[in-house]
C-alpha positions in Angstrom: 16.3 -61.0 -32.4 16.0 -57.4 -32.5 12.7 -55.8 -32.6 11.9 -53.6 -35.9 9.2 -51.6 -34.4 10.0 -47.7 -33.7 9.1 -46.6 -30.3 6.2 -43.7 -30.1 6.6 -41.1 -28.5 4.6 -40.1 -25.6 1.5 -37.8 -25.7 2.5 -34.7 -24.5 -0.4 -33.6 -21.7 -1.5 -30.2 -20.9 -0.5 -28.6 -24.3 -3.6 -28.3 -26.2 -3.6 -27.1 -29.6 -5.5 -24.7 -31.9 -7.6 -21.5 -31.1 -7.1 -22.7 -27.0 -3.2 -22.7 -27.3 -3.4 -19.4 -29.1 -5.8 -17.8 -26.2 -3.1 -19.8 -23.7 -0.2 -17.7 -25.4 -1.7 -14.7 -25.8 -2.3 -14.3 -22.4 1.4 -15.6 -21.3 3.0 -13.1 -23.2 0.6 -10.4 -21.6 1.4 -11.4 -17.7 5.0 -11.2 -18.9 4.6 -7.9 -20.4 4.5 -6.8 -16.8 7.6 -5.0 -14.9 9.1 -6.0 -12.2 11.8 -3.7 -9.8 13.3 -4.7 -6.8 15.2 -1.3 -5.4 16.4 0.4 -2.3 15.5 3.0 0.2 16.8 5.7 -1.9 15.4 4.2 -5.1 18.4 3.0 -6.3 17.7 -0.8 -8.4 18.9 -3.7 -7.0 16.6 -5.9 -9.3 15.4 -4.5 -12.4 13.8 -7.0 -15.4 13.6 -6.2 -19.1 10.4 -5.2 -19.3 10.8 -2.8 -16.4 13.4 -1.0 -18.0 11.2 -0.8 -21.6 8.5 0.8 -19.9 10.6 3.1 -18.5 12.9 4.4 -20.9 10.4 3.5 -23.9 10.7 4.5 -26.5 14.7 5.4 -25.8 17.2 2.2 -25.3 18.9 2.5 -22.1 22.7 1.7 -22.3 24.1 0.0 -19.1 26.5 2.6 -18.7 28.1 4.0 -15.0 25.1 6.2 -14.1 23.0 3.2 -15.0 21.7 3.0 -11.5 21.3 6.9 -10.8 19.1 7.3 -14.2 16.9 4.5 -12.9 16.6 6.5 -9.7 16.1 9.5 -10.6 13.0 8.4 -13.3 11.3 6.7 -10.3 11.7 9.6 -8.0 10.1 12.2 -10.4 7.4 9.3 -11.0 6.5 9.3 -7.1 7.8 12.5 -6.3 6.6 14.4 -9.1 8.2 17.5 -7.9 7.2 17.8 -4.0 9.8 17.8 -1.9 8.7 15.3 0.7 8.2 12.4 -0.9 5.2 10.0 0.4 5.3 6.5 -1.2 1.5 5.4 -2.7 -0.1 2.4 -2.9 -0.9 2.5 -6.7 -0.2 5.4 -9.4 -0.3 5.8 -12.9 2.1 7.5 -15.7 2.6 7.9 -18.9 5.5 6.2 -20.5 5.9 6.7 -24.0 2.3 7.5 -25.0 1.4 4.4 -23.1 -0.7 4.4 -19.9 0.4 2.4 -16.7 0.0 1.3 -13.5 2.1 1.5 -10.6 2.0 0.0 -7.3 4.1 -0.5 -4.7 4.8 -2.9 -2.1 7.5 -2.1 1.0 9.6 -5.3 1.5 11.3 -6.3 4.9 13.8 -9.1 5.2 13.0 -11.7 7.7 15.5 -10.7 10.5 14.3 -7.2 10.7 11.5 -7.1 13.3 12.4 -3.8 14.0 11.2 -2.3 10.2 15.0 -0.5 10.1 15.3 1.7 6.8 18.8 -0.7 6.0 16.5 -4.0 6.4 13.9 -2.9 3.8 13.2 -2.1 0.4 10.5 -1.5 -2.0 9.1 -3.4 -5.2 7.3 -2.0 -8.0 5.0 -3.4 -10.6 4.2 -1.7 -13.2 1.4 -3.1 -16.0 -0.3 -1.3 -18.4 -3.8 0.0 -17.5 -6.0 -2.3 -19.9 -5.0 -5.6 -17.8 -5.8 -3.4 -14.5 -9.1 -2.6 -15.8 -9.7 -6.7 -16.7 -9.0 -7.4 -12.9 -11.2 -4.6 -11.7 -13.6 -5.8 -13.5 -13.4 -9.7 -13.0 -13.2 -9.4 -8.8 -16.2 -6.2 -9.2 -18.3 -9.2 -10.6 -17.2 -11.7 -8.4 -18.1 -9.7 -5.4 -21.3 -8.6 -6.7 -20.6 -4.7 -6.2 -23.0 -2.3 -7.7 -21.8 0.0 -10.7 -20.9 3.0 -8.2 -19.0 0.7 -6.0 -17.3 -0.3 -8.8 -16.6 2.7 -10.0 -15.2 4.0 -6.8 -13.0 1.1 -6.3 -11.9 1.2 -9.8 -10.7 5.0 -8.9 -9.2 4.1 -5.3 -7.0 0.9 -7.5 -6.4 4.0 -9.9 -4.5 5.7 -6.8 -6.8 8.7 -6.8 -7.4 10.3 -3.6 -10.7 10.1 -1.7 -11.2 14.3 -2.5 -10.3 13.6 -6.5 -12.3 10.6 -6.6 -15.5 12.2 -5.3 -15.5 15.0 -7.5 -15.0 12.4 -10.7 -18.2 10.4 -9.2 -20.2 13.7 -8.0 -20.6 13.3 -4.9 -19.5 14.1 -1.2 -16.7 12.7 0.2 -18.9 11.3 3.0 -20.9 9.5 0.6 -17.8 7.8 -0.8 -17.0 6.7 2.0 -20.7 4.7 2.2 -19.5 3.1 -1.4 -16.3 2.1 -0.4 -17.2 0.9 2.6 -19.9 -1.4 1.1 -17.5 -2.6 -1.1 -15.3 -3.6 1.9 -18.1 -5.5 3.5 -18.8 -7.3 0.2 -15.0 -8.3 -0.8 -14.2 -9.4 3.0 -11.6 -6.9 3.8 -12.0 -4.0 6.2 -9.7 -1.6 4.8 -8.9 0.3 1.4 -4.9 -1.9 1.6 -7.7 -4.8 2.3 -9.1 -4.0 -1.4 -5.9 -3.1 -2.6 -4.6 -6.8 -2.0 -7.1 -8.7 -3.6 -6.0 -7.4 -6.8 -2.2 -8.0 -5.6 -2.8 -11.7 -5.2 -4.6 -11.7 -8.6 -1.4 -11.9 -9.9 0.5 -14.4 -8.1 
């Protein structure tokens, strides 16, 4: 005899619901606002997501047309160039795009055969976020590694990609003495090098 009763279907775990799936969302859709480029040694894309090419090109809608991969290039040359003729690749930089402030940084990527660090073996990623979610991470690991307001502020200005000249004369002091700050804030996050403070907010998001 066949059973009459409908089976139920399981709970579904780790979806909660309400204001905490809305919060849950919200931030989601904010980490994937971020762009994402995978390109080569001449800046040329050889991975370039959605968003990326939004930022870029907002508020104009890039058509995938021949010179597809030359407009890409030449928008991130003038964004690291920005019109010198020797171009030296920076850790972090902002830009406008669109009225809309971002953030920049790079990352030079080697495939695992080339020891050697040969210009054909590498490449370079860029991710670009807007400013607001770089200032929440500034904030968040500042507080974590209990750094004083004006270590803060100068690491907040070094993640900026300012230089140590530009970001003395925003904080009023000597360079000397921003060197003291930053140097504090080294000994306080565990690194022992401005990359070193660089990277903890690059494995903040992965």
């Amino acid at each position: 005899m066949r059973s009459t009763r409908q089976a139920r279907k399981p709970p579904q775990v780790g979806r909660p619901n309400g204001p905490e799936a809305s919060a849950n969302a919200t931030r989601k859709s904010s980490h994937s606002a971020a762009g994402f480029l995978l390109l080569s040694t001449t800046f040329k894309p050889l991975y370039v997501n959605p968003q990326a090419a939004q930022i870029l090109f907002h508020p104009e809608k890039l058509a995938k047309t021949r010179d597809f991969a030359e407009q890409f290039a030449a928008k991130i040359r003038t964004m690291v160039a920005n019109g010198a003729r020797k171009v030296t690749i920076p850790e972090c930089k902002e830009f406008l795009s669109g009225g809309r402030h971002y953030t920049c940084r790079f990352f030079n990527v080697h495939s695992p055969g080339n020891k050697s660090g040969a210009a054909n073996g590498s490449s370079l990623a860029l991710l670009l976020e807007r400013s607001t979610e770089i200032a929440a991470d500034v904030l968040k690991i500042c507080q974590q590694y209990h750094l004083t307001p004006r270590e803060e502020e100068a690491v907040r200005l070094l993640v900026q990609g300012l230089a140590s000249k530009e970001i003395a004369a925003r904080m009023n002091i000597s360079t000397n003495t921003l060197k003291v700050f930053l140097r504090l804030a080294m000994m306080k996050m565990g690194v022992t090098s401005r990359s070193g403070i660089m990277s903890k907010f690059i494995h903040t998001k992965t």
